[in-house]
SERO-4910 file (N, C-alpha, C, O; in steps of 0.05 Angstrom, whole numbers):
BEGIN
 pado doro    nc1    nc2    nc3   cac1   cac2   cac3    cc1    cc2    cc3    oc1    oc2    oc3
  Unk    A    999   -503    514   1010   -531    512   1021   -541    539   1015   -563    547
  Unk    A   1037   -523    553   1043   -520    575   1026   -533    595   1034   -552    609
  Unk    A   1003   -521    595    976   -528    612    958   -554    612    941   -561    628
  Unk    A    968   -566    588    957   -580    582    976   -612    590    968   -633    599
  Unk    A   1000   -604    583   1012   -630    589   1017   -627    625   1016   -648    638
  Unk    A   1020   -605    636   1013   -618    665    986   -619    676    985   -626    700
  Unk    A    966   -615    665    935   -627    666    944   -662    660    933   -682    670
  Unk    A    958   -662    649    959   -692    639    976   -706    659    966   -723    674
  Unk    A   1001   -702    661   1013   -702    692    998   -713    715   1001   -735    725
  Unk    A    976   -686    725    967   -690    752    955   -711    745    963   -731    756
  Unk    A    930   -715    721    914   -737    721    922   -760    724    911   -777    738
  Unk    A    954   -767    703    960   -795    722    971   -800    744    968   -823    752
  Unk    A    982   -786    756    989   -780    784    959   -786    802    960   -789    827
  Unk    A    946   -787    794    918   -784    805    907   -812    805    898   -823    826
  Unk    A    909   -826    778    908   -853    760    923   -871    790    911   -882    808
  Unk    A    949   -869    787    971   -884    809    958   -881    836    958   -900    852
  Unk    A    948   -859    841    942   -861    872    922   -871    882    923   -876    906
  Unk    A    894   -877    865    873   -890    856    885   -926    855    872   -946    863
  Unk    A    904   -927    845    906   -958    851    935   -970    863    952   -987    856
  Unk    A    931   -948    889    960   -958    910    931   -961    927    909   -950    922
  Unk    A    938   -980    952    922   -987    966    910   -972    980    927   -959    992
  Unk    A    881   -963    988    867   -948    995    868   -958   1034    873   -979   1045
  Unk    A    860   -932   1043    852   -929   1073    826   -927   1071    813   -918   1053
  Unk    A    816   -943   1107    784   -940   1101    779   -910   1101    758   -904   1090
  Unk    A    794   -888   1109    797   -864   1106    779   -865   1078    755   -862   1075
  Unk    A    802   -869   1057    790   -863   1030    763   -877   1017    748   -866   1002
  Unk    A    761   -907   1028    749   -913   1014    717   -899   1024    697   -904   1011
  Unk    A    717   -876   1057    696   -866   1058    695   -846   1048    674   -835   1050
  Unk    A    713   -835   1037    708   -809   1017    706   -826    982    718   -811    967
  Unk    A    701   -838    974    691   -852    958    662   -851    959    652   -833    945
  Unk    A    650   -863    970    622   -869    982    612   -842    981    595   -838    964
  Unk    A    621   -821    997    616   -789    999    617   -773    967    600   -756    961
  Unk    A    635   -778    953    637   -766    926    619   -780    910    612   -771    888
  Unk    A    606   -815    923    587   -817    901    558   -806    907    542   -797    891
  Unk    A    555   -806    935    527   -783    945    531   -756    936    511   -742    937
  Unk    A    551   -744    926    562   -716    923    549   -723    896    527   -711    894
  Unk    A    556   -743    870    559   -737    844    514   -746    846    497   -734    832
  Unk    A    508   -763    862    481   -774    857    461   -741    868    440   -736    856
  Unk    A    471   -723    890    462   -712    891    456   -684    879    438   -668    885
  Unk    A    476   -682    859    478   -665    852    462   -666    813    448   -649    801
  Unk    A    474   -692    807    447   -701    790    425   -690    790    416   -676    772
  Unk    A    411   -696    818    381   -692    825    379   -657    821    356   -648    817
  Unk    A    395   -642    821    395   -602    829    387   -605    806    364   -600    801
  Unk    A    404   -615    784    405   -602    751    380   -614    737    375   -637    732
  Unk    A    365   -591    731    341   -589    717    346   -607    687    329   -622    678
  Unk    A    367   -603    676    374   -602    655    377   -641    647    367   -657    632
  Unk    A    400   -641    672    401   -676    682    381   -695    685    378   -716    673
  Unk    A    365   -682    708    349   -701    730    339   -722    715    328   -718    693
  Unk    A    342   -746    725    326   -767    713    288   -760    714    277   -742    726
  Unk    A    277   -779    699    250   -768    701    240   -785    709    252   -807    708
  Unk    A    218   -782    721    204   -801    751    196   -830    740    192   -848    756
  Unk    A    192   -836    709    187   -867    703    219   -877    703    224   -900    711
  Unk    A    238   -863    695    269   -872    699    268   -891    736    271   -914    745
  Unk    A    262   -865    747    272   -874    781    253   -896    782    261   -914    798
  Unk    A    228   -902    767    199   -918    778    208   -951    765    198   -972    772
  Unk    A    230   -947    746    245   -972    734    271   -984    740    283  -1002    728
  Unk    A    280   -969    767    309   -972    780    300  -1002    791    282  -1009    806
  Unk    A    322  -1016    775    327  -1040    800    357  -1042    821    369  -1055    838
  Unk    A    359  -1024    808    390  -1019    811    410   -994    808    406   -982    786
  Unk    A    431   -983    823    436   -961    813    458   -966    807    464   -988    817
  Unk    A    479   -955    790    509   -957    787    514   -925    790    503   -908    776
  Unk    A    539   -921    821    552   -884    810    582   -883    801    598   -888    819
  Unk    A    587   -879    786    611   -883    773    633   -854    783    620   -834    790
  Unk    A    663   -850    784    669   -829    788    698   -833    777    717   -843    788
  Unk    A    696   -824    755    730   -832    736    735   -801    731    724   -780    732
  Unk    A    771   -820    722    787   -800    723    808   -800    683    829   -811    679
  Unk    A    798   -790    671    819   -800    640    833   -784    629    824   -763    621
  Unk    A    865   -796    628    885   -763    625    901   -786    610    900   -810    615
  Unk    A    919   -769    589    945   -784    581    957   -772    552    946   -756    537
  Unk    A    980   -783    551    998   -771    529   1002   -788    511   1024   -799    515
  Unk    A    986   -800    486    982   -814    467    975   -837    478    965   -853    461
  Unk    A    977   -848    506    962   -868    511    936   -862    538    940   -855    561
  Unk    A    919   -866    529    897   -858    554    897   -877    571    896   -900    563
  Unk    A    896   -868    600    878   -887    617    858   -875    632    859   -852    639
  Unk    A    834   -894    638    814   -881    653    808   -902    681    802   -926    682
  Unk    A    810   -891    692    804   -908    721    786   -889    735    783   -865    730
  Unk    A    772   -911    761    762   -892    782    744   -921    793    744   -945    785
  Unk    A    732   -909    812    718   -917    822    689   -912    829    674   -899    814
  Unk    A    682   -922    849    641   -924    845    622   -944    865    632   -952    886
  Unk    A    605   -948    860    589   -963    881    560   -963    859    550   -948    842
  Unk    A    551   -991    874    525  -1003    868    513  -1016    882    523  -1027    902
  Unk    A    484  -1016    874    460  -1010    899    440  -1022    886    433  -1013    864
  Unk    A    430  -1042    897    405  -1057    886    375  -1040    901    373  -1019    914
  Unk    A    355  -1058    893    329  -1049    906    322  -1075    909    321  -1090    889
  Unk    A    316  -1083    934    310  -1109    942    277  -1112    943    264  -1092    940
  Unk    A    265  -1136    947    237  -1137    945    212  -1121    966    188  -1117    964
  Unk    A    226  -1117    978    209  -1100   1003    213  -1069    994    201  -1054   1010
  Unk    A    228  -1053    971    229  -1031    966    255  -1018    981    259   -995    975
  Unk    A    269  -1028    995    285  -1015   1015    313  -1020    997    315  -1041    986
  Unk    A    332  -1003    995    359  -1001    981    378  -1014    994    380  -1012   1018
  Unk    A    400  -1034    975    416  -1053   1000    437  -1029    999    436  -1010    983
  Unk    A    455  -1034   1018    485  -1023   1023    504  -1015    991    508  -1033    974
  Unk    A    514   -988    989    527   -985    976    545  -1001    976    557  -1001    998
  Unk    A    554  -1020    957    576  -1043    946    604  -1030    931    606  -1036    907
  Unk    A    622  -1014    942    639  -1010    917    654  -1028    896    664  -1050    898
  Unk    A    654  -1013    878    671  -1024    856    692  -1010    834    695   -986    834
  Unk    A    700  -1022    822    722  -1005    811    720  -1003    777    713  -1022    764
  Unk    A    728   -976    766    721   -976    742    748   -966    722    762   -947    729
  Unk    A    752   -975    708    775   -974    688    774   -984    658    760  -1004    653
  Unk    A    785   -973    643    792   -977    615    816   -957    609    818   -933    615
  Unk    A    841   -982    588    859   -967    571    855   -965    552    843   -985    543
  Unk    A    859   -945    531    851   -938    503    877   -932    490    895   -922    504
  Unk    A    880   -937    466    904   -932    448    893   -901    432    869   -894    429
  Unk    A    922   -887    424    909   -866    405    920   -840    408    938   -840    425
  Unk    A    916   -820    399    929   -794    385    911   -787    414    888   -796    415
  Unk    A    923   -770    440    904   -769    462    927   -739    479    951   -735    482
  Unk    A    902   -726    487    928   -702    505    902   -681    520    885   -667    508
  Unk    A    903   -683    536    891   -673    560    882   -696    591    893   -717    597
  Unk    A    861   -682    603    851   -693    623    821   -685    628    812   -667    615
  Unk    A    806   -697    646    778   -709    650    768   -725    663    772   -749    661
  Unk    A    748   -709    684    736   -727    704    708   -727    694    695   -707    691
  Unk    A    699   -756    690    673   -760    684    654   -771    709    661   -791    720
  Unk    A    629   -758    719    621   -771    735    587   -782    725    570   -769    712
  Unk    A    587   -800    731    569   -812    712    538   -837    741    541   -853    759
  Unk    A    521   -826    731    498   -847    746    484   -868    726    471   -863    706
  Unk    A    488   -889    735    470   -907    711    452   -923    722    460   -941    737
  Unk    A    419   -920    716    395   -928    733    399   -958    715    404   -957    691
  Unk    A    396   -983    727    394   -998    717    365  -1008    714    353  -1009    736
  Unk    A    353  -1014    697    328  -1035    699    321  -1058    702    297  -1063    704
  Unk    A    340  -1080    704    341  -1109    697    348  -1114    721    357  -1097    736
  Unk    A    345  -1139    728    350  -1148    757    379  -1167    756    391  -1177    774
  Unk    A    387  -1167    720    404  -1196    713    438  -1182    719    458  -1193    728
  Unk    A    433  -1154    706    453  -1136    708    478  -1135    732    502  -1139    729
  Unk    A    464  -1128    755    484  -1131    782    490  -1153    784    505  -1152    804
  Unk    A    488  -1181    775    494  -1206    781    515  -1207    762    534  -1216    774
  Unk    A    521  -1203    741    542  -1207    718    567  -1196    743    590  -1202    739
  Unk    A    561  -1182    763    593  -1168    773    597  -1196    791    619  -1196    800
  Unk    A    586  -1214    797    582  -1239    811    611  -1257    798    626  -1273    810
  Unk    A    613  -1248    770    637  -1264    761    658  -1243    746    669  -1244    724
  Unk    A    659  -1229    761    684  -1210    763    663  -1185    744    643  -1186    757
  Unk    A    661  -1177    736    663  -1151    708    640  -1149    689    624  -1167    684
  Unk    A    640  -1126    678    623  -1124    654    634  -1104    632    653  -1091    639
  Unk    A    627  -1102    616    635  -1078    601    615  -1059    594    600  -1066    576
  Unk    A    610  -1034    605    582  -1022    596    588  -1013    561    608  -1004    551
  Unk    A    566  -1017    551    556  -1019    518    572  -1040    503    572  -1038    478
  Unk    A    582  -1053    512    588  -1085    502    574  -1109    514    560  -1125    502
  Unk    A    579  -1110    540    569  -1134    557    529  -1131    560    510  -1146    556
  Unk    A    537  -1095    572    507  -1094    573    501  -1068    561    513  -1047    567
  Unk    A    483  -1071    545    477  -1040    522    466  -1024    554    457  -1032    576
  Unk    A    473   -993    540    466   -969    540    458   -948    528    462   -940    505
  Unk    A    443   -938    547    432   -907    527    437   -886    546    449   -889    567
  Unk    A    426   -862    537    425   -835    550    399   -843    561    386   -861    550
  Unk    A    390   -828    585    364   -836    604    352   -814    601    361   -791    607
  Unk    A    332   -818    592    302   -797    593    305   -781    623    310   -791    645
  Unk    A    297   -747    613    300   -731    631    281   -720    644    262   -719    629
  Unk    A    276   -707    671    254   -700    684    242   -675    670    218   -671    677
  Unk    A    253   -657    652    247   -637    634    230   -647    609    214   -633    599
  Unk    A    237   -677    599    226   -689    577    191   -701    578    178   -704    599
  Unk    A    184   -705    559    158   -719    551    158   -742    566    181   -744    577
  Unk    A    144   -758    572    153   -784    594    131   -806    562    127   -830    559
  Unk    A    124   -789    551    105   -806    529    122   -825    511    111   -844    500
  Unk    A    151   -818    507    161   -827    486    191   -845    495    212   -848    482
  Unk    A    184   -853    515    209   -864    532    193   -884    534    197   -882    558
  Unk    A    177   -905    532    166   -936    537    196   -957    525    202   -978    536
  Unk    A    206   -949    510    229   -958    496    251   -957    500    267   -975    503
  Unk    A    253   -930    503    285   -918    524    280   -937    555    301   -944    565
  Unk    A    260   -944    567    263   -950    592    265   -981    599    269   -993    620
  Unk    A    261   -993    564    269  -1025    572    305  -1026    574    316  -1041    590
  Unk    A    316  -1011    559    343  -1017    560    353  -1017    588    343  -1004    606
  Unk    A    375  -1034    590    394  -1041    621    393  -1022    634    379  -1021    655
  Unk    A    408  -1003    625    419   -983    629    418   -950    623    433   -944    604
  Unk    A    407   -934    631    401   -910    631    428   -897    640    434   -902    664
  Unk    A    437   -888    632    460   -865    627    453   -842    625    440   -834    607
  Unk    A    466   -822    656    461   -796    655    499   -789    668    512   -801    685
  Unk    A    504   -768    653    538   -775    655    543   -744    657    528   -732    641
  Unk    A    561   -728    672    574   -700    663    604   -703    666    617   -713    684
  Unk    A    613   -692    644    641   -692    643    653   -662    644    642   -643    634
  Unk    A    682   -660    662    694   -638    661    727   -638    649    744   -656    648
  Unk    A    726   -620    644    760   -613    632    755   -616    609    734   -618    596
  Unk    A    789   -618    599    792   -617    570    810   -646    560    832   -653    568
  Unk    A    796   -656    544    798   -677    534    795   -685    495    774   -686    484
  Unk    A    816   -689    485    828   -688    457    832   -719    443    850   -734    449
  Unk    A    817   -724    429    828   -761    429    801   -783    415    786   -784    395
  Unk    A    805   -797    437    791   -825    433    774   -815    440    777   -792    450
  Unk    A    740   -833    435    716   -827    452    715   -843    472    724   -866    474
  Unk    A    699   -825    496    701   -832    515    686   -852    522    663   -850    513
  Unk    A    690   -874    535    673   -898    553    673   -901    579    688   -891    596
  Unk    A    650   -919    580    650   -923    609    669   -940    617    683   -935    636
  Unk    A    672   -964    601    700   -989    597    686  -1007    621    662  -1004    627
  Unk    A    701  -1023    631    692  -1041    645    691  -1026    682    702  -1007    692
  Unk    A    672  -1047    695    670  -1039    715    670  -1075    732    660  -1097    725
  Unk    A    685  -1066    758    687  -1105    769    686  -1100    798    691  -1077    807
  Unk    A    682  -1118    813    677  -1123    830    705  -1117    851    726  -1127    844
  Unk    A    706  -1100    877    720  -1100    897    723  -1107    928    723  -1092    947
  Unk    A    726  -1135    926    724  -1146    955    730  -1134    972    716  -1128    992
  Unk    A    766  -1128    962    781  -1124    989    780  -1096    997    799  -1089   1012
  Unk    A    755  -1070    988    751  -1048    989    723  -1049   1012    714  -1034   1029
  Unk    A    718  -1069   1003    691  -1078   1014    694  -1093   1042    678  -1088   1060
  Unk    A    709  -1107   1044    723  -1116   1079    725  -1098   1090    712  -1095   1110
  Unk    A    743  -1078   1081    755  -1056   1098    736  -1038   1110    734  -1033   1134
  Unk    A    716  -1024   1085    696  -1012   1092    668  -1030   1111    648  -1018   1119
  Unk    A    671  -1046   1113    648  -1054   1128    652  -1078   1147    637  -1094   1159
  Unk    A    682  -1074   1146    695  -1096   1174    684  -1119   1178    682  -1130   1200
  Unk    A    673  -1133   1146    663  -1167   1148    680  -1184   1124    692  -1173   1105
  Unk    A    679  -1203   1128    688  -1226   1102    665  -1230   1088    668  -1252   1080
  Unk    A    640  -1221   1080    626  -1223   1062    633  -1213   1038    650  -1195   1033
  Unk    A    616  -1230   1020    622  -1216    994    606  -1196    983    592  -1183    998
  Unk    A    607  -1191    954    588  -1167    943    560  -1183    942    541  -1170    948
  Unk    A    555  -1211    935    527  -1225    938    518  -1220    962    494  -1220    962
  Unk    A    527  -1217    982    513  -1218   1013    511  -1196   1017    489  -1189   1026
  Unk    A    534  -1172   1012    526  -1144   1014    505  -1134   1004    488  -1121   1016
  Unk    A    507  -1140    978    473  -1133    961    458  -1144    972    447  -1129    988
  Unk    A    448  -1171    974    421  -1182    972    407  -1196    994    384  -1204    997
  Unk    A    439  -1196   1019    421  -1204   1044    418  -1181   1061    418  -1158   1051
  Unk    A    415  -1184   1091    413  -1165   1110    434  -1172   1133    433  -1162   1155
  Unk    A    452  -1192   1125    477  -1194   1150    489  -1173   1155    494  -1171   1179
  Unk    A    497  -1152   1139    507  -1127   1152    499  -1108   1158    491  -1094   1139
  Unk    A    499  -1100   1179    488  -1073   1180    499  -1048   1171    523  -1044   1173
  Unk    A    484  -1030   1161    498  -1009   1142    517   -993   1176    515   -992   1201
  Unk    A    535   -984   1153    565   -965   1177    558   -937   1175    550   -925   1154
  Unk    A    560   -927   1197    551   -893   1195    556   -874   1164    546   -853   1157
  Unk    A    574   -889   1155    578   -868   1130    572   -876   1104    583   -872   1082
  Unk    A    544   -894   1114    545   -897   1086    509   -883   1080    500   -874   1059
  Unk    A    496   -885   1105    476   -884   1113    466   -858   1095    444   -858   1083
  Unk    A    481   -838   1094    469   -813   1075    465   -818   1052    448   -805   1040
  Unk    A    479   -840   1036    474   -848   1014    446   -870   1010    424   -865    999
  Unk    A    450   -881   1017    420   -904   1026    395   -881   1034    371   -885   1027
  Unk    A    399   -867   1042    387   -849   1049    371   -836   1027    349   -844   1020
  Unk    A    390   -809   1012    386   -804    989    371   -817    970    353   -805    958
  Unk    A    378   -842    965    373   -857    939    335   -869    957    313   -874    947
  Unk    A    341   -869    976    308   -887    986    292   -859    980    268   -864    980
  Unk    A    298   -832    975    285   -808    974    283   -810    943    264   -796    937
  Unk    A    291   -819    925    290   -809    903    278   -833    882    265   -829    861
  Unk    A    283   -855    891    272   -880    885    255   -896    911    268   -913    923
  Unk    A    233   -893    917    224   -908    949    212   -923    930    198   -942    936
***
């Protein structure tokens, strides 16, 4: 019991420090933990998206939360998203921020790190007016795997959103969500030293990508070209 309520402890301690103002320090270990969670996706046989998943990416979302609490949950974290523009080439990781509070009988902690291939081109524009809620605003599923049949996914691959998610720790309670996810400007100044917004970051070519983001753009042009 012991173990459990300071599991719950650190996690909001963790929650608070996640939304005191970040250093570009952090916000490039952000960026790094979402190449960490995308690449490590790709190792697990069990995970891997399957090659019509990647062949339907218009878009990526990497999600990296954190959900701990003592009858009341919170889940925060953060993340980044990544279009595929018309020439095939991946724009600049865009971060953003991800959170939901839940009410309820709740006692542990849990980091979920989660990839969601989008298919729709309409999807990344909804963050254009702040937010979305994933499996409210825009349905989700679990995403067909590189181990699976690719015959029986024509259906699984119209949906928005392909959901491939691993969660760790121990967690007692509510079910888990993705909750909403919204747009972060002023994460996005800092990291890329312009007054543009997330529309120009995505979809034009005024900025040039910053040395640390480049492994990630990287990655993802290897796994989706």
């Amino acid at each position: 019991m012991k173990k459990i309520l300071s599991l719950s402890l650190v996690a909001l301690l963790s929650v608070a420090a996640l939304r005191a103002e970040p250093t570009r320090a952090d916000l490039v270990t952000r960026i790094e933990s979402c190449e960490a969670v995308l690449r490590e996706l790709n190792t697990k046989s069990a995970l891997r998206p399957s090659p019509g998943a990647w062949k339907s990416a218009k878009a990526i979302l990497i999600l990296n939360q954190f959900k701990a609490g003592i009858f009341l949950g919170v889940q925060d974290g953060y993340g980044v998203i990544m279009v595929k523009k018309p020439d095939g080439k991946w724009s600049l990781p865009v971060l953003v921020n991800a959170g939901e509070a839940s009410l309820g009988l709740q006692l542990g902690a849990k980091s979920v790190e989660s990839v969601f291939i989008i298919t729709d081109e309409k999807t990344p524009r909804m963050l254009f007016n702040q937010r979305f809620n994933v499996g409210v605003d825009v349905k989700a599923v679990a995403g067909p795997k590189a181990a699976e049949s690719e015959r029986n996914n024509a259906e699984i691959l119209k949906t928005p959103l392909l959901a491939y998610t691993k969660t760790v720790g121990l967690y007692a309670g509510a079910t888990m969500k993705a909750g909403h996810i919204s747009r972060n400007d002023s994460a996005n100044f800092s990291l890329y030293n312009t007054r543009y917004t997330m529309p120009e970051l995505l979809y034009s070519d005024w900025v040039a990508p910053v040395e640390e983001v480049k492994p990630l753009m990287a990655l993802l042009q290897e796994l989706a070209p």
